[in-house]
C-alpha positions in Angstrom: -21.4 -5.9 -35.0 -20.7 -4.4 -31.7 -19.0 -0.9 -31.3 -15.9 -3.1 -29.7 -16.3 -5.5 -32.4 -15.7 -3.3 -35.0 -12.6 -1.1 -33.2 -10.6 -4.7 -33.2 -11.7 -5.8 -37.0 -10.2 -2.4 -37.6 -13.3 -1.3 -39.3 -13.3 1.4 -36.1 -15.1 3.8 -34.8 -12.4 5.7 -33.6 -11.5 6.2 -29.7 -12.6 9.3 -28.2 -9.4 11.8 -27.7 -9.5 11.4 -24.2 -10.0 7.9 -24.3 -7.6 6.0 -21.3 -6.3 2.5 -22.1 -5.6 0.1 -19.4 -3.7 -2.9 -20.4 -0.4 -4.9 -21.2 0.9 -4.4 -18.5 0.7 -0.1 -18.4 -1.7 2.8 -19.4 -2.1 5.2 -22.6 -4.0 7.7 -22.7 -5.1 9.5 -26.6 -6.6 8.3 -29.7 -2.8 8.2 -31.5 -1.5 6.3 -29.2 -4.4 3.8 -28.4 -5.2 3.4 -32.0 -1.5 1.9 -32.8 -1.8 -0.3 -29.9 -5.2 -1.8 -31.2 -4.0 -1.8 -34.9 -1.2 -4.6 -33.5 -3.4 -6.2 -31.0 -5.8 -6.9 -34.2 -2.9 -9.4 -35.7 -3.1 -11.0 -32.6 -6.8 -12.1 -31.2 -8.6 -14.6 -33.0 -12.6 -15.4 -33.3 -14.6 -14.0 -30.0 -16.5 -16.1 -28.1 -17.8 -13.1 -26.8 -19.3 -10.3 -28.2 -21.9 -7.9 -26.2 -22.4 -4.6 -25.1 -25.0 -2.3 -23.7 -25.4 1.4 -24.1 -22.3 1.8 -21.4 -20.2 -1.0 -21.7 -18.9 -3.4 -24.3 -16.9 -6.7 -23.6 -14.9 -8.7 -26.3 -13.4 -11.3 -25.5 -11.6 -14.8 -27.4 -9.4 -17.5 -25.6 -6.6 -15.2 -24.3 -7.8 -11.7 -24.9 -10.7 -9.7 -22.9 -11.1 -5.8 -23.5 -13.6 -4.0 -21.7 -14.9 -0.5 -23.2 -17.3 2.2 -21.5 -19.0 3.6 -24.1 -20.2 7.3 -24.7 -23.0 7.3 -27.3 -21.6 4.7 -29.4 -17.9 6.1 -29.2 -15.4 4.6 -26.7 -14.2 6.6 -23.6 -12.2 4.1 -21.8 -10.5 0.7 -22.9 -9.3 -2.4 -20.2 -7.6 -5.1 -21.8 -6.6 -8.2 -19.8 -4.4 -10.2 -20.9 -1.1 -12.6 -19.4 0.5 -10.3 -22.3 3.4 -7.7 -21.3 3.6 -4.9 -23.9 4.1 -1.6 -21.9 6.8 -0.9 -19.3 6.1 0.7 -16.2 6.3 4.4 -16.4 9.5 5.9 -15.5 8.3 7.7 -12.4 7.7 6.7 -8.6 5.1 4.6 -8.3 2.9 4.4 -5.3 0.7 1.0 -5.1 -2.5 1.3 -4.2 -3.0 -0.1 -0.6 -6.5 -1.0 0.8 -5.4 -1.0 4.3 -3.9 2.8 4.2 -8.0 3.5 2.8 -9.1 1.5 6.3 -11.0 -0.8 3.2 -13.0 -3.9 4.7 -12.5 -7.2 3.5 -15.4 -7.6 1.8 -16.1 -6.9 -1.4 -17.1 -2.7 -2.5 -20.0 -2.8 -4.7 -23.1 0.2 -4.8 -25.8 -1.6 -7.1 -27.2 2.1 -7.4 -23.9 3.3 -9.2 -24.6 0.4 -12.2 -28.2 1.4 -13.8 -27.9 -1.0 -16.6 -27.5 -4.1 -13.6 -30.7 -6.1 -13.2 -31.5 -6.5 -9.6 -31.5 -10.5 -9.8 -27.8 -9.4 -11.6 -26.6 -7.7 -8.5 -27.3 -10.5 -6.1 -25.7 -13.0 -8.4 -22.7 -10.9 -9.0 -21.9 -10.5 -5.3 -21.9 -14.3 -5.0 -19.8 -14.6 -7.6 -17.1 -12.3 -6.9 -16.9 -14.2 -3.3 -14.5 -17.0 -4.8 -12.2 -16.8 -7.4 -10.1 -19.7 -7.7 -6.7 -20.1 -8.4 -5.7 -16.0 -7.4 -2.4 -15.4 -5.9 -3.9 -12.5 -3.7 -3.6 -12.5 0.0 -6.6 -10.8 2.1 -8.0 -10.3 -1.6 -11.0 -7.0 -1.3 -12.7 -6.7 -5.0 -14.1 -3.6 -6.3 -16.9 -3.6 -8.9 -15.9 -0.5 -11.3 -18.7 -1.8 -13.9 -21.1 -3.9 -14.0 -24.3 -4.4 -16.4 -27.0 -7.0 -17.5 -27.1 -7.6 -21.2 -29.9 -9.9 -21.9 -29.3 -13.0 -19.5 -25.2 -12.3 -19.6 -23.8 -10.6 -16.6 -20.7 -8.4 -16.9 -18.3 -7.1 -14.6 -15.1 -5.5 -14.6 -13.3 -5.2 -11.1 -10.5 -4.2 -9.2 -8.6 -6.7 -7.1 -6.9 -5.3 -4.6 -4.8 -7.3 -2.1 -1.2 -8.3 -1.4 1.2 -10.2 -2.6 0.7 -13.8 -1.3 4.6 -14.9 -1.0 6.8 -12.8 0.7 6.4 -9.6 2.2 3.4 -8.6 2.6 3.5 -6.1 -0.2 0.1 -4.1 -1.7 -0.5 -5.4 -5.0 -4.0 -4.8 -7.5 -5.2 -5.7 -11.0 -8.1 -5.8 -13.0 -10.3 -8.7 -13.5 -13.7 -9.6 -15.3 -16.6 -11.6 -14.6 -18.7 -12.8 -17.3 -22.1 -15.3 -16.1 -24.8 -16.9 -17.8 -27.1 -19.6 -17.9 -23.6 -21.7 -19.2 -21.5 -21.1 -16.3 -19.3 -17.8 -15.0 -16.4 -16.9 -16.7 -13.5 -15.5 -14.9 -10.5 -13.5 -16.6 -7.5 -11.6 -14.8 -5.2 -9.2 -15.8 -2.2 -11.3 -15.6 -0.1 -8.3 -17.3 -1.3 -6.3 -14.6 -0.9 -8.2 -12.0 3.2 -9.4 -13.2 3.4 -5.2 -13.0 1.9 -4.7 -10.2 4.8 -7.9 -8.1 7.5 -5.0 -9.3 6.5 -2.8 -6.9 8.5 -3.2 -4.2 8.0 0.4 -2.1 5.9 -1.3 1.3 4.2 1.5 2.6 3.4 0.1 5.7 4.7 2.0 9.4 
């Protein structure tokens, strides 16, 4: 069983102490905390229908959840779940979007092959064609980032950042996570829908 397997059968290993989760809808950051979040999320997800990991990353994923884990010699140092479910509120602070414009980003998609050593070359060409269209996402002038990527076997994996605004409305900067899964089957896309619900809160437009 995978390292990510065996964190949501309960059977662990722990998280790392430093260990950042990214998910339902807010962050946590420590093993305490993280570990109770996973101990209810383990009542929740059924059988995966995915269930493979490399040396640096992990994905799990079922019918509604995905989690995403970048591994540090079999421990985990990071945790992205994506999920439509809302579990943490936003933290009570002032929150500044991020905003691709105010970063002068392109409208293309950010992605260094040479920053992803475990992604096979044939990998990286594929990937770029499939992060091109992703139907069905309510994201104006959409620009994905590719925060991991890797080959495991013939499976391509990638976790990303989707940065945009909000399509109704004003104009407003808006991101959330989303994952790409590809093999010889077909390409499987999941986003953050938590996240993204989060992220239309916002309302602060930075914009002159």
């Amino acid at each position: 069983m995978t390292v990510l397997g065996c964190l949501l059968s309960g059977e662990g290993p722990p998280v790392l102490q430093t260990c950042r989760f990214e998910g339902l809808g807010g962050e946590l950051y420590g093993r305490a905390a993280i570990s109770h979040r996973l101990a209810e999320l383990q009542s929740l997800v059924s059988s995966p229908l995915l269930d493979v990991e490399t040396a640096r990353m992990g994905v799990w994923m079922d019918a509604e959840y995905a989690v995403v884990g970048e591994l540090v010699h079999g421990k985990v140092q990071r945790l992205w779940l994506l999920s439509d479910r809302v579990g943490l509120s936003l933290p009570p602070t002032i929150d500044i979007p991020s905003d691709p414009d105010l970063m002068q980003a392109k409208w293309e998609t950010r992605f260094e092959p040479r920053d992803h050593p475990e992604l096979n070359t044939a990998d990286a060409a594929r990937l770029m064609n499939t992060v091109d269209s992703w139907p069905g996402l309510e994201l104006g002038r959409a620009r994905p980032v590719v925060m991991r990527a890797a080959s495991a076997g013939s499976v391509l994996l990638a976790l990303l950042r989707m940065e945009g605004e909000a399509a109704d409305g004003l104009p407003v900067p808006i991101a959330c996570n989303g994952l790409i899964v590809a093999d010889g089957n077909g390409i499987e896309r999941r986003l953050d829908g938590a996240g993204l619900a989060q992220a239309r809160l916002r309302s602060w437009n930075p914009r002159l």
